[in-house]
C-alpha positions in Angstrom: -26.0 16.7 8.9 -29.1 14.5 9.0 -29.1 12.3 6.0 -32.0 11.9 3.8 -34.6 8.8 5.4 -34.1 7.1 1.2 -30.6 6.9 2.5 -30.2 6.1 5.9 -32.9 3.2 4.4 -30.4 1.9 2.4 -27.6 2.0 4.9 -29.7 0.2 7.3 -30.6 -2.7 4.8 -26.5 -2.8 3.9 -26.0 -3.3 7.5 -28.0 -6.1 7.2 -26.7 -7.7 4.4 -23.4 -7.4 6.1 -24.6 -9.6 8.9 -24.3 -12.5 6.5 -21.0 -14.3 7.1 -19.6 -18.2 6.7 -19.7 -18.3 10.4 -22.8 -16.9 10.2 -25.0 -17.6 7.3 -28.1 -17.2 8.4 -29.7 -14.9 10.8 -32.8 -14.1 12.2 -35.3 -11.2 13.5 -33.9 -11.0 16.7 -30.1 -10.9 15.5 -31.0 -8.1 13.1 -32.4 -6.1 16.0 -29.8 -6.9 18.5 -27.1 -6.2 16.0 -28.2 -3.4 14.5 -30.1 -1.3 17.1 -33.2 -1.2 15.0 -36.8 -1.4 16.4 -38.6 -4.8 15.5 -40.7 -3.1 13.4 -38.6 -1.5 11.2 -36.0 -4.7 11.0 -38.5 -7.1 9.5 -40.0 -4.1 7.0 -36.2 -4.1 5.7 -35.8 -7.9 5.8 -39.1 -8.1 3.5 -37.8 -5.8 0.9 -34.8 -7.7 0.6 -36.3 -11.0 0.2 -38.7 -9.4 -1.9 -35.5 -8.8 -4.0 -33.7 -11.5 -3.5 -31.6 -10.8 -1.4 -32.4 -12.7 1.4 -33.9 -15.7 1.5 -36.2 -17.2 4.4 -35.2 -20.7 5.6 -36.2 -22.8 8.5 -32.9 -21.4 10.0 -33.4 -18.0 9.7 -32.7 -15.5 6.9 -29.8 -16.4 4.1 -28.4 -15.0 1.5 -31.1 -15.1 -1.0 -30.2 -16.1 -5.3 -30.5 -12.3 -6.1 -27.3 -12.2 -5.1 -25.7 -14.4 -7.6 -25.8 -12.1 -10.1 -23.9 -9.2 -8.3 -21.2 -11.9 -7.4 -21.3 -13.0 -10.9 -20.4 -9.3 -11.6 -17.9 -8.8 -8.8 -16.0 -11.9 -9.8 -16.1 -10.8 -13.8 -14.5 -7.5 -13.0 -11.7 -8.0 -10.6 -10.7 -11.1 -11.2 -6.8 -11.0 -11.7 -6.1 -10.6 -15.8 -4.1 -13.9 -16.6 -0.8 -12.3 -17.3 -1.0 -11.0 -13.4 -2.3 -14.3 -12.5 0.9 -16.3 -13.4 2.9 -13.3 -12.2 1.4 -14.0 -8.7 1.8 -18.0 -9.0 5.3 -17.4 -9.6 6.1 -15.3 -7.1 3.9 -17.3 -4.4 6.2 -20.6 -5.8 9.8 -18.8 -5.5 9.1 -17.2 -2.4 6.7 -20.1 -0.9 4.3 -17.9 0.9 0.9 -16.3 0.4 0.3 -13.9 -2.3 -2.2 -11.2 -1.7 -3.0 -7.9 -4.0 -5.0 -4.9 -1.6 -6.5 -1.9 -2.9 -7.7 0.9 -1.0 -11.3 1.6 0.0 -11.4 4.7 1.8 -9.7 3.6 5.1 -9.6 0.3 4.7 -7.5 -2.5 2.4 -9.5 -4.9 0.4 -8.4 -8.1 -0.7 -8.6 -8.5 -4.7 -6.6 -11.1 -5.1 -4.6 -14.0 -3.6 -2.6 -17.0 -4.5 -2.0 -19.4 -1.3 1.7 -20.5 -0.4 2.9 -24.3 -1.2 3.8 -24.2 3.3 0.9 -26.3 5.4 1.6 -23.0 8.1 0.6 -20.3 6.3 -1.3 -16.9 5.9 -4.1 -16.9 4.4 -7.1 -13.8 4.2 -10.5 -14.3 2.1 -10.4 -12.3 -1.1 -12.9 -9.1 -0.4 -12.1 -9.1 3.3 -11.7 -5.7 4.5 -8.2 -5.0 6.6 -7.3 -1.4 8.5 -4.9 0.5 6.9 -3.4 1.6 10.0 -0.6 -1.4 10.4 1.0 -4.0 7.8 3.5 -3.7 4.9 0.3 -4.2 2.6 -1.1 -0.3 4.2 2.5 1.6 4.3 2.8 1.4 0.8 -1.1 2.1 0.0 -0.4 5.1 2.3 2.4 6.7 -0.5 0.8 9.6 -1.4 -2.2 10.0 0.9 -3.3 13.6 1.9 -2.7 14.7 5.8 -6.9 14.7 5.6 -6.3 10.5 5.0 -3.5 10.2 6.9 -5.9 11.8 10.1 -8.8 9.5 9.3 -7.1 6.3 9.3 -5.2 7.2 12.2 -8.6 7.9 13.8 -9.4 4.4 13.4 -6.0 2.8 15.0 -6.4 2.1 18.8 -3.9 4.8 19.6 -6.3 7.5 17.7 -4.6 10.5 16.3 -1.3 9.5 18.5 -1.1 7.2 15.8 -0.8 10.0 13.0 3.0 10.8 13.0 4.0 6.7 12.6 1.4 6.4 9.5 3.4 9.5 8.3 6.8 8.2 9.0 6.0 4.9 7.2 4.4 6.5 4.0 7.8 8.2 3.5 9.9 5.5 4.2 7.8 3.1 1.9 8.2 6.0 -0.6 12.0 6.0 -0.4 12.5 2.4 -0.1 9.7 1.5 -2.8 9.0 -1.7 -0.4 8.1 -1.9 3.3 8.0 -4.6 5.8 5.7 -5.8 9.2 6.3 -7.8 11.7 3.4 -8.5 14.2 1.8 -5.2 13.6 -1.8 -6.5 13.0 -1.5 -10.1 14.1 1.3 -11.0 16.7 3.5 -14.0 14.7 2.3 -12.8 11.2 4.6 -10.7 8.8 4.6 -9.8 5.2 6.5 -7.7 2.7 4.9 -5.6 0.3 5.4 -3.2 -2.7 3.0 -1.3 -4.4 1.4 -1.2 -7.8 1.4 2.0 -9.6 -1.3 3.5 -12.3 -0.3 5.3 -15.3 0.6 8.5 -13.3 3.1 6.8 -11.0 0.5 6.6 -8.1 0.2 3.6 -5.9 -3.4 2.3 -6.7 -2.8 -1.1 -5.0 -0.5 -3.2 -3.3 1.3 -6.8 -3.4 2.3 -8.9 -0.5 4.3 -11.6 0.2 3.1 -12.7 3.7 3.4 -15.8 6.3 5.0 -17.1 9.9 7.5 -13.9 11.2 9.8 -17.2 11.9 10.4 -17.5 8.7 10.8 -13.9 7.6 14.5 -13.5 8.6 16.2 -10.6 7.5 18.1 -12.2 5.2 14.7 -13.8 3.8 13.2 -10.0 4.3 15.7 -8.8 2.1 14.9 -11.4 -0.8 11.3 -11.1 -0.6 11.7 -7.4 -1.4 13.6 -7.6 -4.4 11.6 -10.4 -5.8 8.3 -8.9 -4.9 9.2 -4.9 -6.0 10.2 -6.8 -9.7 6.8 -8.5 -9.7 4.9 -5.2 -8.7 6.1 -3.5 -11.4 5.7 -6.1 -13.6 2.0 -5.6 -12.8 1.8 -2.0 -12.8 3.2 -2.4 -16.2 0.8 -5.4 -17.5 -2.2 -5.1 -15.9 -3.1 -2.2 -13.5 -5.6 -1.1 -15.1 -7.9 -3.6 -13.8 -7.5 -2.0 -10.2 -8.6 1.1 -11.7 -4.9 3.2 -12.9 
């Protein structure tokens, strides 16, 4: 299906956007065209509307992010930012269990960070809240993945490295996470990272996001595995019951 020129527009000047990072925060012509495939023509039409917006702002090192974008972060922040009730509930269990606290809901095949509380531990795991994880490996996706429809389960297994090889594990895990109400990684994403994670359920018993205890594998023995779980299924529900609505239950 060809899509509409309005839309592919706006795709192309999200693309854009999304070449905006802390390592890079500012770009020019060139990297918008060698990123991004577009002719040189087109790149600096979309780059104008945006700063005509905003949303990019010229500097002598190229193209930033521009102050039309405070607003939208203003907004962002305002409406997932952790109610305070699940805030304490994650400082407590980041200070018992003395490693990093993260809270993942799903975006079509992916995991996005809504919420984190570092661990006390110098060598630890830390993501940025809104960073964007596969849901194809981690404790964080098993549990997401309670639930999901064979359609899903094929697309993020789709996006694995193994392709649709990968289909029967995602399936496995989804129904052991179910039974178990907890799962656990070790290296699955990131060789010497593990976590534990539970999930958070709406209203209708559903698994709208996730919480993770994660850090070094060396320190996630199974006897430490085993603790984790408890402490961070109790906590889970905790929030399911207090304040999942904010993700959306």
């Amino acid at each position: 299906m060809i899509e509409p020129s309005g839309v592919r527009s706006v795709k192309r000047a999200l693309d854009i956007l999304a070449l905006l990072t802390e390592e890079r925060p500012a770009i020019s012509i060139r990297d918008v065209v060698d990123a991004t495939g577009l002719p040189k023509t087109t790149a600096i039409r979309l780059v104008q509307t945006l700063e005509a917006h905003g949303l990019l702002w010229a500097t002598a090192r190229g193209y930033q992010a521009g102050p039309g974008l405070w607003r939208w972060s203003h907004l962002a922040r305002v409406t997932w930012e952790p109610p305070a009730e699940v805030r304490r509930l994650m400082e407590e269990l980041a200070e018992r269990g003395r490693e990093t606290v993260n809270m993942y809901m799903v975006r079509d095949v992916h995991r996005v960070v809504v919420a984190q509380q570092e661990g006390p531990q110098q060598l630890r795991h830390v993501v940025r809240v809104g960073d964007e994880l596969p849901l194809w490996s981690g404790a964080s996706s098993k549990v997401l993945l309670i639930g999901a429809s064979p359609e899903r389960l094929e697309r993020i297994a789709a996006e694995s490295p193994e392709g649709l090889a990968h289909l029967p594990t995602l399936e496995r895990w989804a129904a052991e996470a179910a039974a178990a109400g907890w799962a656990v990684s070790h290296g699955e994403r990131e060789t010497g990272l593990s976590a534990v994670a539970a999930p958070i359920r709406g209203r209708d018993g559903a698994a709208v996001g996730a919480l993770s205890l994660s850090g070094p594998t060396a320190r996630f023995t199974d006897e430490r595995v085993r603790e984790f779980a408890v402490d961070v299924v109790k906590a889970a529900g905790e929030i399911s019951d207090r304040g999942a609505s904010y993700l959306g239950a």
